[in-house]
Every structure is written in structure tokens, then in C-alpha cells.
C-alpha positions, 0 to 999 in steps of 0.5 A: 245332109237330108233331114228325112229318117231313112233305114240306115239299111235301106243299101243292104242286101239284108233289107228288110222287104215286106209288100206295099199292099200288106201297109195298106192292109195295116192304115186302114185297119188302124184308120177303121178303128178311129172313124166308123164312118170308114167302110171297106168294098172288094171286087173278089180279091179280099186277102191279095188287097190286104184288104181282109185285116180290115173284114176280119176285124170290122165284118159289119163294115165290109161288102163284097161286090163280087166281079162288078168292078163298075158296080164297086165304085158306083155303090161307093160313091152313093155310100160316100153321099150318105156320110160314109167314107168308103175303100174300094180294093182290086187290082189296078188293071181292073180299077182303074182299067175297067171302071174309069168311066165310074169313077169319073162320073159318080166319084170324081164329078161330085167330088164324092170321098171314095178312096180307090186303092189300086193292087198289083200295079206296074210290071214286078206283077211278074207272072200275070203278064201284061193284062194285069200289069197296069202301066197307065193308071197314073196317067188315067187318074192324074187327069180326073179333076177332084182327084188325089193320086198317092204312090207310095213307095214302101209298106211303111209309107202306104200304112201313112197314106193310108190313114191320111187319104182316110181323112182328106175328104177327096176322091183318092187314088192310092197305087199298090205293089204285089211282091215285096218291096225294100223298106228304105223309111222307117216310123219316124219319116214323114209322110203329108199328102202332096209333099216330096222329100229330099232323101239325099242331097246333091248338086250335079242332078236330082233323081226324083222317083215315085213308088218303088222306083226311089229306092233303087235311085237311092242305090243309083245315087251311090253308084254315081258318086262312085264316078264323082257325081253327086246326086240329089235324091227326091222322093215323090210319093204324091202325084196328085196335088205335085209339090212343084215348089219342092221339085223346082227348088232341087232341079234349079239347084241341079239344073238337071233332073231324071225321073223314075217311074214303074209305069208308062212315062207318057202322062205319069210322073214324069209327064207330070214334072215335064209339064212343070218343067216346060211353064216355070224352069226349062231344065233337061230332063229324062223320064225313065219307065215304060216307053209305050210298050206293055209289059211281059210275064216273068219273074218281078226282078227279072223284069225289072231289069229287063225293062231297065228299071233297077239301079244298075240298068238305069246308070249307063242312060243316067251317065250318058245324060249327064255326059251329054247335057249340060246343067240349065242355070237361071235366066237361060 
């Protein structure tokens, strides 16, 4: 059995859901109050960040750039060379999407403390459509030399992330959900930048998931053990620094290993594990997440399903896998 502190409701219909974003609203709070050096900037989109707990409660440390997204990150980036540890809030397809170049430059290339929090990310957007469903900011930000990328993967993890990319002294990237999201941790779990978690044990296939998706590989593992298949369940809040020692340590044990992501799989997470996988273990693998493909407008869960993101879309590809490909064993 896993030693991580799950919800023990985390399966039920009745579990608690709360947005990712409002966590983040709550960590930098709480992150305000022990650091005033920590300043807060939004592009115009203060209360859908959650971003206005940290206005009202800290309005001398807030700025409100406006629509100028280049401008958001370049003006933190100078407040970051004065001694200041500056937030920086607006939706995902618009920061990273519009000022990657900024942020590379000014941020990255100094290596300057600015914390990039990216909202309304991957396709449970829902209605907005594909302009503002952004599906390729793992890969955009993952590739920045200096740069730390978190997602976490409930409310209650991003209010830990939150606080702990306040203190890391790095360019930081943290990626946020709209809609509300299962709570499947609780206070007690951990959270440590550039750690994955094993969340269940097994030792037919490890499913490792980032951001929202871990919480329906944690229903996909109960479904799978339904037809004696036990899975081994890999949390993997960090992208950026990846911990390679806790993923090779679950896929040698597996020698199979699927990963799960609610953006494009092509440089994202499982990209990430397809690089480690190919240097030091040569294990099958298959990435589930967008497939070069933007996204559509509609409902969250409706979508969802319809891209094969949800426990029950993702069984008969995650069976047909393990049907088809053997377990790699050492020295292959």
C-alpha cells in the first residue's frame, strides 16, 4: 500500500470538487502575508485567477497591467531584479501563448524569480473553444532553460505549490484548471517541488498522470483491477525538474507504463517521460492527451470524454495495451 494521505472519498460521486485555481488564490494569500517582497500583476483577469484574494487583502502590492500580456511579464521581471518576488496571472493561452518570447528573454535568461501562473488551461475550459483552451504550454515552458513547471492536480495541492514556488527563488510556471476539479489529496499529503508520488501500488503497469488527469487514473486503476490488473498509480505533479529516479523506480518495477496528460502529448508530460524512458529504461509506453489536434467548444466533461480523457474512454486503449505489449524486464 501507498504511504501518500489520499481522500478515502476521492471514488465517490459525492467528492468534494472545488477549482484548482481557487488553491492558488489561497497559497499566495498565505504566501503574501509571510513574504512582502511577494507582489502580485494581472493581465485584466483578477477575480477568474483568483488572484483578487491576494488584491483585497494586499491592494498596495498589487498591479493591474491591463490587456498587455508581453507588457505583464516584462515589468515583472524588472520588479524581480529589485528584490521582489512577483506573480504574474492570466489565462494559459494568453501567458504563455502570447509573451513566450518575454518571458524567455527578460525572465528565463536572467534567471530572474518571476512565477508565471497560467489559468484555464487544457480542453474542461469547456465553452471558450480552442482559442483559449491551451494544450501546448507544457511543451512551451518545459524547454525554457531556468524554468520550474508545476501542475498541480487538485485545489488543495496548487495552495502547496503555490507557497513553494514562492520560495524556490526560480522562474516558475505553475498551470491552472477552470471548472472544479475532484479533491483526491488532502492537508496531510505531500507536496515538494520536482517529487512524484505513488498513490496506489501495483505491478502489472504504472499509470503516471499530471494535473487533473491523476484523478481519473486513480478511478482507471480500480476499473482495471476489475479484470486482474494491477496498477500502479504515479502522481506526477512537477514536470520541470522531473523526478526520473521515482518514475524509472515504478516502470522497472511494471515494466509498462501509460501517461496521462489534458494537453498535447507531443513535448508535454509524456514527451518529458518518452525522453527519460529512451536514455536509461526502454520500456513500452503510451501517451494519452491531445494528439496534435486542437481542442472544441462545449461542455468540460462532455469534452473530456469526447477527446478520451476520462476513466472510462481511456480503459479499452489502456487494456488493449497491456493485451498487446509485453512487460520490459531488465537487460532486454
Amino acid at each position: 500500500m501507498s504511504d501518500y494521505k489520499l481522500n478515502p472519498h476521492y471514488a465517490s460521486e459525492d467528492v468534494k470538487k472545488e477549482p484548482i485555481r481557487t488553491g492558488f488564490g489561497r497559497g499566495l494569500k498565505i504566501a503574501g502575508k509571510d513574504d512582502e517582497n511577494i507582489v502580485a500583476l494581472c493581465a485584466d483577469l483578477t477575480e477568474s485567477t483568483q488572484m483578487h484574494m491576494f488584491r483585497d487583502e494586499f491592494p498596495e502590492r498589487f498591479v493591474e497591467v491591463g490587456v498587455a500580456e508581453q507588457n505583464l511579464v516584462t515589468v515583472a521581471s524588472g520588479m524581480a531584479r529589485a528584490g521582489k518576488i512577483p506573480f504574474t496571472s492570466s489565462y494559459a493561452a494568453f501567458s504563455p501563448g502570447r509573451n513566450w518570447e518575454q518571458i524567455r528573454t527578460t525572465i528565463c535568461l536572467n534567471d530572474m524569480p518571476v512565477k508565471i501562473v497560467g489559468s484555464h488551461a487544457g480542453v474542461s475550459v469547456g465553452p471558450d473553444g480552442a482559442t483559449h483552451q491551451m494544450l501546448e504550454d507544457l511543451a512551451l515552458m518545459r524547454v525554457l532553460p531556468n524554468m520550474v513547471v508545476v501542475v498541480p492536480g487538485d485545489s488543495i495541492e496548487a495552495e502547496k505549490a503555490t507557497i513553494a514556488i514562492a520560495e524556490n527563488g526560480k522562474p516558475s510556471y505553475i498551470r491552472l484548471a477552470r471548472e472544479k476539479t475532484p479533491i483526491f489529496s488532502t492537508e496531510g499529503s505531500p507536496f515538494e517541488i520536482g517529487k512524484a508520488y505513488v498513490l496506489r501500488t501495483g505491478s502489472d503497469i504504472t499509470l503516471a498522470g499530471t494535473g487533473l488527469m491523476t484523478h481519473q487514473l486513480l478511478l482507471l486503476a480500480r476499473m482495471l483491477e476489475d479484470s486482474g490488473v494491477n496498477a500502479e498509480v504515479l502522481h506526477v505533479p512537477t514536470i520541470k525538474p522531473l523526478d526520473e529516479e521515482a518514475i524509472l523506480e515504478s516502470v522497472k518495477k511494471t515494466g509498462r507504463v501509460v501517461t496521462a496528460e489534458e494537453a498535447q502529448i507531443a513535448g508535454g508530460f509524456g514527451g518529458a517521460v518518452a525522453e527519460l524512458l529512451s536514455e536509461k529504461c526502454p520500456a513500452p509506453l503510451h501517451r494519452i492527451g491531445m494528439k496534435d489536434r486542437f481542442g472544441e467548444s462545449g461542455d468540460p466533461q462532455e469534452l473530456l470524454e469526447h477527446f478520451g480523457l476520462t476513466a472510462e474512454t481511456m480503459l479499452p486503449h489502456v487494456q488493449q495495451f497491456i493485451d498487446k505489449v509485453p512487460q520490459y524486464k531488465p537487460g532486454y
